[in-house]
C-alpha positions in Angstrom: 15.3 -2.8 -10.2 16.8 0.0 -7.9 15.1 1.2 -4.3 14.1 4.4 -5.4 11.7 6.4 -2.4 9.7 6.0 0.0 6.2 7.0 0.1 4.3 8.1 3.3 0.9 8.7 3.5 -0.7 9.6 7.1 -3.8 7.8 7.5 -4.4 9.5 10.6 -6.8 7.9 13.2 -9.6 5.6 11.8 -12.4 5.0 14.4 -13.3 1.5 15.9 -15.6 0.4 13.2 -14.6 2.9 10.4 -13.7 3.2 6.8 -10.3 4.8 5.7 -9.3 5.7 2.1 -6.0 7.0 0.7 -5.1 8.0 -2.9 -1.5 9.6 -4.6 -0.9 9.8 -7.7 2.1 9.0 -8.5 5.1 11.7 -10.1 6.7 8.6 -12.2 7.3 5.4 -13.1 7.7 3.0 -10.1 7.6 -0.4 -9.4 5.5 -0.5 -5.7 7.7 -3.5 -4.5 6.0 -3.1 -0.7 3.6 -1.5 1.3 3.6 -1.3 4.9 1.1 -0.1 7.8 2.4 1.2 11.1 0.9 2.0 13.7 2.0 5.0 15.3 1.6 3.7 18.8 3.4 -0.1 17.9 0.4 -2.0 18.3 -0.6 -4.7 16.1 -3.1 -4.0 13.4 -5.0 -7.0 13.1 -8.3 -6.2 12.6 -7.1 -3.6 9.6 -8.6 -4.5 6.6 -7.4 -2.6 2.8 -8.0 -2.8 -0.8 -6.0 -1.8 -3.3 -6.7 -0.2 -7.1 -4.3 1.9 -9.7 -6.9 3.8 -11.8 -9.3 0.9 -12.4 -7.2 -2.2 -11.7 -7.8 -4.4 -8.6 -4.9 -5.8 -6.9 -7.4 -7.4 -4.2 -9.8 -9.5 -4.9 -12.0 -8.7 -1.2 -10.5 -6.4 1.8 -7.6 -8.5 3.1 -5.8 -8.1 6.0 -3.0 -5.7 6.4 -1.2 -7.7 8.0 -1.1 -9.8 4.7 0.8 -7.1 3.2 3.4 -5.9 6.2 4.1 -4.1 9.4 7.9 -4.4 9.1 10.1 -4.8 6.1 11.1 -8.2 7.8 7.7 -9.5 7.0 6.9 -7.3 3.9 5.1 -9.1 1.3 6.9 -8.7 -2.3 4.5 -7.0 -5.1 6.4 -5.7 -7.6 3.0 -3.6 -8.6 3.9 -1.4 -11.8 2.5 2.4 -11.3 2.8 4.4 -14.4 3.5 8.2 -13.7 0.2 10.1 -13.4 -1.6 6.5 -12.2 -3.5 7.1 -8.7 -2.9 4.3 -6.3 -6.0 3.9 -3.7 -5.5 2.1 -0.4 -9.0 1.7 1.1 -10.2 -0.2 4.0 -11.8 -1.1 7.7 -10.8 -0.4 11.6 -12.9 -4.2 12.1 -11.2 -3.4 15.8 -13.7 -1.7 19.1 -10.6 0.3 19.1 -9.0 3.5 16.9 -5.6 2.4 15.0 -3.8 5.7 13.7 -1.5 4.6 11.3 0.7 5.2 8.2 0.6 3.7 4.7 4.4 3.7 3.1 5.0 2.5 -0.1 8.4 1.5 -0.9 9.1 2.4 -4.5 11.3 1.2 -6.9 12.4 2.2 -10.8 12.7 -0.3 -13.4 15.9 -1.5 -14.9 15.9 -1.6 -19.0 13.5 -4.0 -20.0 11.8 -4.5 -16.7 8.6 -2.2 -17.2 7.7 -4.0 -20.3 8.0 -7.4 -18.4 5.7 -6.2 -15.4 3.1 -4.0 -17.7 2.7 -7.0 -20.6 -0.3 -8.7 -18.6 
């Protein structure tokens, strides 16, 4: 698979305490091999909890923490999620924290070599 974009969605500021949620639908067929939150202000997000769904399929089981998933592409976790062009990815969560996080959501998106889609979509 090739790096193809990436993907930023402002989450903005999320009060101490607060749910967030994010959708985009997507314009075509990717492969979301990461998804990162940053902070805008470099602190850690620690007590960020997220979910995430494409239409009605559940990538998490419960929240899970953010962290989980990567701050930095150093410590990115590897997904290889396929999202099908028109599909709406949904990042939704909790600011567990007594203080606001302002943050982004960026998806690093890849297209699928010749056979790949198949392989990924045959579950």
């Amino acid at each position: 698979m090739k790096f193809r974009y990436f993907k930023t969605i402002d989450a903005g500021t999320v009060a101490a305490g607060s749910n967030f949620e994010k959708e985009w639908r997507s314009d075509g067929d990717y492969i979301v091999k990461h998804i990162l939150f940053i902070e805008k202000t470099g602190a850690a997000l620690n007590d960020l909890t997220a979910t995430i769904t494409i239409e009605e399929k559940s990538y998490t089981k419960e929240e899970v923490p953010v962290t989980v998933l990567g701050t930095t592409r150093q410590n990115a976790l590897e997904l290889d999620i396929p999202l099908p062009d028109e599909n709406v990815i949904k990042i939704a969560g909790k600011n567990n924290s007594s203080t606001n996080y302002s943050f982004y959501i960026v998806l690093v998106l890849y297209t699928p070599e010749a056979g790949e889609w198949e392989r990924l979509t045959a579950s």
